[in-house]
TIVO-2410 file (N, C-alpha, C; in nm, 3 decimals):
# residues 97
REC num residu      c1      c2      c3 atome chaine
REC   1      X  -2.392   0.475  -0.320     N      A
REC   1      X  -2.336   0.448  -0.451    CA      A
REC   1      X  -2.192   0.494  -0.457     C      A
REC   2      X  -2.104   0.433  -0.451     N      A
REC   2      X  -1.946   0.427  -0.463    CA      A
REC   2      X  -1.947   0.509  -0.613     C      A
REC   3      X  -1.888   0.601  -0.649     N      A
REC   3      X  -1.808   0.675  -0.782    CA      A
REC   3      X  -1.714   0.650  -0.775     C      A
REC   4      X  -1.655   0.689  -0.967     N      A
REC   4      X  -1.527   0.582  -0.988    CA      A
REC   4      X  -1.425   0.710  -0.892     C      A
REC   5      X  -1.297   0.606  -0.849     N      A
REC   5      X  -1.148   0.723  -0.819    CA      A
REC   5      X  -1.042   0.667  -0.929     C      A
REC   6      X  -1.091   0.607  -1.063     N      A
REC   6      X  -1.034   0.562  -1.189    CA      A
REC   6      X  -0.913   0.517  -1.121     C      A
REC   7      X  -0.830   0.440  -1.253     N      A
REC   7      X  -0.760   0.297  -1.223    CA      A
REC   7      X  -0.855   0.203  -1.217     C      A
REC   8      X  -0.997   0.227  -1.212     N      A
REC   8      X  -1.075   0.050  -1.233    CA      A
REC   8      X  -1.101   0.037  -1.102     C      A
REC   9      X  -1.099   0.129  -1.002     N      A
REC   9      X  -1.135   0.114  -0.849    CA      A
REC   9      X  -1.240   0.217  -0.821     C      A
REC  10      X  -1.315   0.170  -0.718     N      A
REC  10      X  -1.457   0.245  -0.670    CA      A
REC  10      X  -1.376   0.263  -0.502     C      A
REC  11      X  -1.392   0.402  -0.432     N      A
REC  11      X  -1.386   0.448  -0.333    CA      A
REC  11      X  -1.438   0.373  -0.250     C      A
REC  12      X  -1.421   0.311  -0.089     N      A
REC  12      X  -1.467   0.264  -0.017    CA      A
REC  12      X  -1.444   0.283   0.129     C      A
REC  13      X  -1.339   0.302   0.177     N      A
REC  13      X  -1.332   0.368   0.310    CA      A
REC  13      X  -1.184   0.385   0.347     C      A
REC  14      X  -1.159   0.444   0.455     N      A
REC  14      X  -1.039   0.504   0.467    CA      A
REC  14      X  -0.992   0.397   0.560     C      A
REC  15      X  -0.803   0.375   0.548     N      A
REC  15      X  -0.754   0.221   0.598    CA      A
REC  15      X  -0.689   0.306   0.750     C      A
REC  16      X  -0.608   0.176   0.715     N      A
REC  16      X  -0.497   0.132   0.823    CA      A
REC  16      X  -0.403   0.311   0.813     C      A
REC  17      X  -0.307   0.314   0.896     N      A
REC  17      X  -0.220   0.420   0.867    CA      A
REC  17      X  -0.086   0.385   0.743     C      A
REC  18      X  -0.085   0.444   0.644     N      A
REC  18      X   0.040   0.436   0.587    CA      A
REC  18      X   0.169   0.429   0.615     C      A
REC  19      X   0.238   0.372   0.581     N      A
REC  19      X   0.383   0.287   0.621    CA      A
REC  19      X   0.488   0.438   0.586     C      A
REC  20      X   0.436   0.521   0.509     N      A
REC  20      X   0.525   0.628   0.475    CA      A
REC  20      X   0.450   0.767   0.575     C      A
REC  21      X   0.400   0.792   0.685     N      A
REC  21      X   0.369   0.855   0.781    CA      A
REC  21      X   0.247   0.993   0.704     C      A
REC  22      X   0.200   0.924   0.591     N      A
REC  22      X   0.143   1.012   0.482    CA      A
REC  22      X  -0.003   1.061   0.540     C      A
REC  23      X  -0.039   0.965   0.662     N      A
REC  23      X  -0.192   0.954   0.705    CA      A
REC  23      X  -0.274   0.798   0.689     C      A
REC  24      X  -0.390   0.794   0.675     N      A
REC  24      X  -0.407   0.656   0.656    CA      A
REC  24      X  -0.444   0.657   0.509     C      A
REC  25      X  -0.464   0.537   0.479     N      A
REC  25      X  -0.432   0.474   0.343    CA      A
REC  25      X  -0.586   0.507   0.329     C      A
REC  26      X  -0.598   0.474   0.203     N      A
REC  26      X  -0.695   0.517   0.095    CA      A
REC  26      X  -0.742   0.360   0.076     C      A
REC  27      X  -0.835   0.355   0.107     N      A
REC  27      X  -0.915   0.179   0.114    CA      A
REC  27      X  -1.013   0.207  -0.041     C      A
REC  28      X  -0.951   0.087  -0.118     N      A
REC  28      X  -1.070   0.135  -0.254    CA      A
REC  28      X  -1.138  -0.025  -0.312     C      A
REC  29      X  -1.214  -0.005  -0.364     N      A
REC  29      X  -1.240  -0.205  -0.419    CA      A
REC  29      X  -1.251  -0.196  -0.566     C      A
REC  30      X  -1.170  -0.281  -0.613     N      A
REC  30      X  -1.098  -0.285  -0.712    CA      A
REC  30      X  -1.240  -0.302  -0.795     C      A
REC  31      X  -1.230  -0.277  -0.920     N      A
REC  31      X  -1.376  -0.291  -1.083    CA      A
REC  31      X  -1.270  -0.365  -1.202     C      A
REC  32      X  -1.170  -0.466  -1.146     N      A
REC  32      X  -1.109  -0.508  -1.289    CA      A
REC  32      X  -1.135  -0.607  -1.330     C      A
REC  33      X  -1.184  -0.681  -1.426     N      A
REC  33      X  -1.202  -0.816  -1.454    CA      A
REC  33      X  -1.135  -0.952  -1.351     C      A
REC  34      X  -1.002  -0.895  -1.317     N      A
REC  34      X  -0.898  -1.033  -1.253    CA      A
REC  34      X  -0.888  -1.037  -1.134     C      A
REC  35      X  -1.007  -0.900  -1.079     N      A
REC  35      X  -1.036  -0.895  -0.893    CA      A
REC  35      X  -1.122  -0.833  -0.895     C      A
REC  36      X  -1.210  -0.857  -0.943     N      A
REC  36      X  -1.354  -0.755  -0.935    CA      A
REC  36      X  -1.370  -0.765  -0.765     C      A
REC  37      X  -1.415  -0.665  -0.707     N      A
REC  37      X  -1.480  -0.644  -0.550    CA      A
REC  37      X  -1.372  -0.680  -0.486     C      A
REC  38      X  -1.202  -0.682  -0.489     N      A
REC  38      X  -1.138  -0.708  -0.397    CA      A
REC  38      X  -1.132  -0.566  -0.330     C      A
REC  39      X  -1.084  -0.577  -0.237     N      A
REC  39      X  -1.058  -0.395  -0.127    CA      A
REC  39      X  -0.926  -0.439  -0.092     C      A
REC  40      X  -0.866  -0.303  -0.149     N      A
REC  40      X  -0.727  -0.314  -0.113    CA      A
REC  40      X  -0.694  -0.143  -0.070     C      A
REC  41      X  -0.568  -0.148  -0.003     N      A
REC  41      X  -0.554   0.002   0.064    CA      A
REC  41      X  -0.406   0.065  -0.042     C      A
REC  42      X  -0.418   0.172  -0.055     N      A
REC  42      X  -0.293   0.220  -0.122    CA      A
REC  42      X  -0.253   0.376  -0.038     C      A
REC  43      X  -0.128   0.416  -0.036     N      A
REC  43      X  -0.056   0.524  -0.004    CA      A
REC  43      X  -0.167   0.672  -0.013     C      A
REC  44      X  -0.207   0.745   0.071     N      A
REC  44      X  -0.300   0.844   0.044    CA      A
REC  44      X  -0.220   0.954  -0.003     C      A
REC  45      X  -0.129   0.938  -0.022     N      A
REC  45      X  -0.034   1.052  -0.144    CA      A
REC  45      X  -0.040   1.036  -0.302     C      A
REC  46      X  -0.070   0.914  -0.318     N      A
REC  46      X  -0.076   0.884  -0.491    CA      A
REC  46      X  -0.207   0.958  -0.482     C      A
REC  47      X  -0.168   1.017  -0.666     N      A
REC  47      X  -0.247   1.106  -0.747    CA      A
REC  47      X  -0.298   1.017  -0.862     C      A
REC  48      X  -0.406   1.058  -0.888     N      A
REC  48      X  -0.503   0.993  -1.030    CA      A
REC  48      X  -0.420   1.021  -1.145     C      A
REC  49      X  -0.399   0.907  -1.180     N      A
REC  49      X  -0.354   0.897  -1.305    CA      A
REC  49      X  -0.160   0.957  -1.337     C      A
REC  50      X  -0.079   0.904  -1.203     N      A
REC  50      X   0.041   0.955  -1.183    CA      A
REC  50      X   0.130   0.943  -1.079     C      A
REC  51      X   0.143   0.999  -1.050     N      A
REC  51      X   0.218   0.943  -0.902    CA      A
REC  51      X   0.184   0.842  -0.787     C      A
REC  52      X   0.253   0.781  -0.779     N      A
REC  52      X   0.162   0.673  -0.699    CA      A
REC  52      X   0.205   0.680  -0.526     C      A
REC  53      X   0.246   0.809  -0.450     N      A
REC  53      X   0.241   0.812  -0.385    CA      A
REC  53      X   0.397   0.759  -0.285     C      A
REC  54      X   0.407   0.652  -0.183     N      A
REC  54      X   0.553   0.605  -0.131    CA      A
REC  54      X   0.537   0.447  -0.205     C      A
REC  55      X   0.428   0.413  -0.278     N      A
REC  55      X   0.400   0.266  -0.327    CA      A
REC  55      X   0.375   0.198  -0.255     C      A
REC  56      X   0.320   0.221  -0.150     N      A
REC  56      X   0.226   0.084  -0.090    CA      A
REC  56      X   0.109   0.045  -0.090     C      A
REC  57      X   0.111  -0.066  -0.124     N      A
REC  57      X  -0.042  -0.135  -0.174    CA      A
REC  57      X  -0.054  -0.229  -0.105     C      A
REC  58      X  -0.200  -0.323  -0.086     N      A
REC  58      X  -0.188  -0.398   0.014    CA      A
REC  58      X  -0.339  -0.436  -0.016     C      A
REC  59      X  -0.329  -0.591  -0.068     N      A
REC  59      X  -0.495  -0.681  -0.094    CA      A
REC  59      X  -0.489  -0.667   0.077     C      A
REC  60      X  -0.635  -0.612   0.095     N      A
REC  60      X  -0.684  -0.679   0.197    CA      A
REC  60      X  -0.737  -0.813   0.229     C      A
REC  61      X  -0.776  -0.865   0.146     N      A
REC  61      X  -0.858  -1.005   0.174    CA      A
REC  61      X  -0.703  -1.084   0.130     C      A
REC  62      X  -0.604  -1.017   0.171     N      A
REC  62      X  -0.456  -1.100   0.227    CA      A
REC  62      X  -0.386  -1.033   0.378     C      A
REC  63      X  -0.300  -1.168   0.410     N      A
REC  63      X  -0.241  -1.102   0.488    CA      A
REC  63      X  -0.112  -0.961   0.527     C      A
REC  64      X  -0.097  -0.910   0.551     N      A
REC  64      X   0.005  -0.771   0.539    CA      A
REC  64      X   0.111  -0.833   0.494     C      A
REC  65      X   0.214  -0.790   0.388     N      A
REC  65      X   0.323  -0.817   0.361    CA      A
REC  65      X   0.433  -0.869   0.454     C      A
REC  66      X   0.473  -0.760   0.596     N      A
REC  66      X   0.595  -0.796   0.693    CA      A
REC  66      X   0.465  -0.930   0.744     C      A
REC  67      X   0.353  -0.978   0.785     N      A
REC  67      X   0.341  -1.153   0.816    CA      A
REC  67      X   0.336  -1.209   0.729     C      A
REC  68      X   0.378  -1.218   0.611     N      A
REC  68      X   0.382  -1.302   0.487    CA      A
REC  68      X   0.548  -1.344   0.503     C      A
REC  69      X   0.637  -1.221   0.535     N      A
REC  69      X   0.796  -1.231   0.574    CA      A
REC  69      X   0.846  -1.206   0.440     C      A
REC  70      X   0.787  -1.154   0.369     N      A
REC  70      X   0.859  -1.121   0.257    CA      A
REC  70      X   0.946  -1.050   0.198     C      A
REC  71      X   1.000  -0.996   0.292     N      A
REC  71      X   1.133  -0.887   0.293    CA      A
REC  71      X   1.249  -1.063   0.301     C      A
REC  72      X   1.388  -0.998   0.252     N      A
REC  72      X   1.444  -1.062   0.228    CA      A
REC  72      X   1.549  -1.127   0.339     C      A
REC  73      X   1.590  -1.300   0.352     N      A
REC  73      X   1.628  -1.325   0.423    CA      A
REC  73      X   1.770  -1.249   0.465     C      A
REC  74      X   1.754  -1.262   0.614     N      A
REC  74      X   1.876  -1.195   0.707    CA      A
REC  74      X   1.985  -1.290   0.727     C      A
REC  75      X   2.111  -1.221   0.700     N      A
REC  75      X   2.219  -1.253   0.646    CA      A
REC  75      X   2.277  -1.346   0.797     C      A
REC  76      X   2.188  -1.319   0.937     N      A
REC  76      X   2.243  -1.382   1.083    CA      A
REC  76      X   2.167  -1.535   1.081     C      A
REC  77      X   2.062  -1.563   1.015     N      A
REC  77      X   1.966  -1.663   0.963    CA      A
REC  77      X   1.880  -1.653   1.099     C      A
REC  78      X   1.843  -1.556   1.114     N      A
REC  78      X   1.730  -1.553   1.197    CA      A
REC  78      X   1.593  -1.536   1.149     C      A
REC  79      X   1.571  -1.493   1.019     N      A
REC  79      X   1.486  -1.529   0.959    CA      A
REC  79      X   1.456  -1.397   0.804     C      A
REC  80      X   1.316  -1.334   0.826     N      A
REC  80      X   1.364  -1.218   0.675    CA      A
REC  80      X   1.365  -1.103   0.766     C      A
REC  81      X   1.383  -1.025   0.707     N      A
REC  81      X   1.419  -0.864   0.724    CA      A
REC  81      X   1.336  -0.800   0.745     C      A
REC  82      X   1.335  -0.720   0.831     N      A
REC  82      X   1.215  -0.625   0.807    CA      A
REC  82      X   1.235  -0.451   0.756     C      A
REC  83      X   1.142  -0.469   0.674     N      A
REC  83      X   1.076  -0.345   0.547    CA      A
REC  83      X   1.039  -0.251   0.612     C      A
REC  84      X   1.092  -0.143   0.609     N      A
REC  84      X   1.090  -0.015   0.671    CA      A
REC  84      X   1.064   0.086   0.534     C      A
REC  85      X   1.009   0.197   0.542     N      A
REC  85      X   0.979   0.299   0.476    CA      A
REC  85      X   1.046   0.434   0.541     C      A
REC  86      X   1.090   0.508   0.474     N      A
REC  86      X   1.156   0.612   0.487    CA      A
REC  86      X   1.045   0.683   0.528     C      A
REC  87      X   1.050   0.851   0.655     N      A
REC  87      X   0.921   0.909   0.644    CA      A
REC  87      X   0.991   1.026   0.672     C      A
REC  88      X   1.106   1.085   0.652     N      A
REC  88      X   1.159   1.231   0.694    CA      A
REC  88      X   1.114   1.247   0.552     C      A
REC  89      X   1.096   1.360   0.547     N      A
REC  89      X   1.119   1.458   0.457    CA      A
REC  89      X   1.236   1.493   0.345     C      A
REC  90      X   1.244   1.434   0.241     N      A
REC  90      X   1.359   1.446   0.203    CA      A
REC  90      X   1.328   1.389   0.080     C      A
REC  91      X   1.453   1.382  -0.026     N      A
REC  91      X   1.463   1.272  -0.140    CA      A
REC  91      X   1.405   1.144  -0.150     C      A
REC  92      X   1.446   1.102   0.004     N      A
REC  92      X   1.444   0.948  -0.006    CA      A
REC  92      X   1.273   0.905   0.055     C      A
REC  93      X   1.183   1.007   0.066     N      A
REC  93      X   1.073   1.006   0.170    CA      A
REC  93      X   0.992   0.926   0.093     C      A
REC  94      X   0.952   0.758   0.200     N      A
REC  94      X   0.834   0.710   0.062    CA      A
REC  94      X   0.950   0.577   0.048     C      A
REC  95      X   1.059   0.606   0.032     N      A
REC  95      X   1.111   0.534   0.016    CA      A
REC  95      X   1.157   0.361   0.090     C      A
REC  96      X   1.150   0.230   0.036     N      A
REC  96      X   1.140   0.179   0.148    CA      A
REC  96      X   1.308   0.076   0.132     C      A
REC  97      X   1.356   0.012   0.263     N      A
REC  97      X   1.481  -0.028   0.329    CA      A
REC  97      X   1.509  -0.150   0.346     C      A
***
């Protein structure tokens, strides 16, 4: 029996590694009316009800954001950019490029 981790998501298993060097992501399946049972992974630094961690989220039953190419096109026209996350320690940590 999955218990709530509130936000409207039920706990489900632990992901991929986080893009901000935080550990691996926090795999949860969503309880909201507009995705009931989707599983999606988020940043294992966000806190309940507050911080949300370096902000990465990620539907699983999609493909990862950098093969979607959704970082923005490169100015040489070789194609989009790729999305990097900050992971030193610092101000900018979490942060993504």
């Amino acid at each position: 029996p999955a218990s709530s981790a509130g936000g409207g998501a039920a706990p489900a298993a632990e992901g991929p590694p986080c893009p901000c060097g935080g550990g691996p992501c926090v795999v949860l399946t969503a309880r909201t009316a507009a995705n009931q049972g989707r599983p999606f992974a988020k940043c294992p630094r966000a806190q309940r009800g507050g911080d949300n961690g370096c902000g990465y989220f990620q539907w699983l039953d999609e493909p990862p954001q950098a093969a979607r190419g959704e970082g923005p096109p490169c100015p040489c026209g070789q194609g989009p950019c790729l999305v990097r996350t900050v992971r030193k320690d610092g101000p900018n940590q979490g942060r993504q490029f």
